[in-house]
C-alpha positions, 0 to 999 in steps of 0.5 A: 512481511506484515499485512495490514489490509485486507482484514476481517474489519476492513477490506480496503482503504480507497482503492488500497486492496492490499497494504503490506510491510516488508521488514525491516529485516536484515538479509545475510549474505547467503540470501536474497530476495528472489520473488520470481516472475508472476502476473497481475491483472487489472490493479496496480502495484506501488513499491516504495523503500526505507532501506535496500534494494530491489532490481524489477524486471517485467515483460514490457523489457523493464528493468530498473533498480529502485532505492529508498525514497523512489517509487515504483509504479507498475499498472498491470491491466490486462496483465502483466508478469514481472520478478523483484530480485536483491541486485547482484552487486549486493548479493554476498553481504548483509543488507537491511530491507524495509518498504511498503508494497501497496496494490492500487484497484482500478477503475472499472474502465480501466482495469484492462487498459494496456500495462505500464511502468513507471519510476518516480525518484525521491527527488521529484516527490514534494517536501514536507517540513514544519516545526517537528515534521519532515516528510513527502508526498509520494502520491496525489494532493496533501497541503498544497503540494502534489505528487507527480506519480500518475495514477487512476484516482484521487489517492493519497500516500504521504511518507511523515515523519515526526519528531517527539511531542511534533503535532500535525493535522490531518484534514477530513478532505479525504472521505477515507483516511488512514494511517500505518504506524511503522516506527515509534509511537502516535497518539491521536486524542489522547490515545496511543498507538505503536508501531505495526498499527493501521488506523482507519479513520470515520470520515469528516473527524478532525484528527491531530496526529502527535508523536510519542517521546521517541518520535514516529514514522508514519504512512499517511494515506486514502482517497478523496472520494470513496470507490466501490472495488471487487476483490476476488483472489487477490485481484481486482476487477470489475463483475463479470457479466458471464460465468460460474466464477463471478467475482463477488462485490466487497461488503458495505460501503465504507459509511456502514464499516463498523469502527472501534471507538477509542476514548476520544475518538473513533477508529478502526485500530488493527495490528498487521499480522505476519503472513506467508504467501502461498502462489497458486495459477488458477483459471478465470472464468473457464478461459484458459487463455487468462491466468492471474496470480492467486494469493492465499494469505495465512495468518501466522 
């Protein structure tokens, strides 16, 4: 697993509070994924697959096996346990896995609503195709089209792909943009940028995206208009009004985020970094009735 946000540049993109990619990898058959039952409070969670499979089960009495192209939805608000397993009937051979998981904050109003689940086939998603370009739209508005994914705030999160020298446009409408590069190589003004690279761009620049010689895979996505979030631990909520355990408000607007320029352009480039997941329960506010899943991150 690679994790592109958050980072020491930049906390969130929209209300994108953690951006992860699984693989690609190949699973012997002596394993699986086994990522056992674990809460969420007050975020939502957004898997989505290139390759593989993956069984979800959580304690609403969900249990549905997402594949490439669908969409897995799950809105924990006041709080949620669920586990994501490689299905039986796979268990025993090789199996390639790669994916996104993305976590989507709340709005504070609705950070401790019921929780909720909900699966989107790929069929369902808006198509993409241009000269050169094929794509969906898995969540919000891009181009006309809109995603039927339900969620809390204007996001985008468009699946592109582009073949070599394919150019596309991608309009300032969004006051936050950025781009994960999961295959080839794009180049934007000129510059270049491989595989394994999120690039946040300043609001209000026009930006052409252009793929390499080989083509790329691209994960578009943002927020039309800028959200303040509180991360705390690897959750999301708003502040507390009482209590030594206070989540703090994330940094600066995004207006004031300082961005690497590039030669013709300006952006914030970061390369995501291997990360293992150490799980910890840890108390909130002294209620010990609430428990939420903590995550530490440690860069390899």
């Amino acid at each position: 697993m690679r994790r592109a946000l958050p980072s020491r540049q930049r906390r969130l993109v929209g209300p994108f509070i953690f951006f992860d990619r699984m693989g690609p990898a190949i699973l012997k058959p002596d394993e699986a994924l086994d990522v056992k039952p674990h809460p969420h409070i007050g975020l939502s969670t957004v898997t989505y697959l290139f390759d593989g499979e993956i069984r979800h089960r959580d304690s609403l009495g969900t249990e549905k096996v997402i594949r490439p192209g669908d969409i897995n939805l799950m809105t924990a608000g006041r709080g949620i346990v669920h586990s994501e397993r490689t299905p039986d009937n796979l268990r025993g051979h090789p199996l390639l896995m790669s994916g996104l998981q993305t976590w989507l904050a709340l709005p504070d109003d609705k950070e401790e609503i019921d929780p909720s689940f909900a699966h989107t086939e790929k069929s369902a998603m808006p198509l993409i195709e241009t000269a050169g370009v094929r794509g969906r739209v898995v969540i919000g508005s891009f181009e006309g089209m809109t995603s039927p994914v339900g969620v809390f705030s204007d996001t985008l999160y468009v699946d592109l792909d582009l073949q070599a020298g394919a150019k596309f446009p991608f309009g300032a409408g969004h006051e936050e943009r950025a781009v994960y590069v999961l295959s080839g190589e794009v180049v934007i003004s000129g510059d270049r940028f491989a595989a394994d690279q999120l690039l946040v761009f300043r609001p209000g620049d026009a930006i052409t995206l252009e793929a390499g010689r080989d083509g790329c895979h691209l994960m578009l996505f943002g927020v039309r208009r800028s959200i303040r979030n509180v991360i705390s631990g690897g959750i999301s909520s708003p502040p507390r009004r009482s209590g030594s355990n206070r989540p703090r408000r994330n940094g600066a607007p995004a207006a004031s985020i300082s961005f690497l320029a590039t030669k013709r352009n300006s952006c914030l480039c970061r390369k995501a970094e291997p990360l293992i997941l150490m799980l910890r329960i840890e108390e909130i506010e002294g209620d010990i009735r609430r428990k939420a899943l903590t995550l530490f991150g440690i860069m390899l």
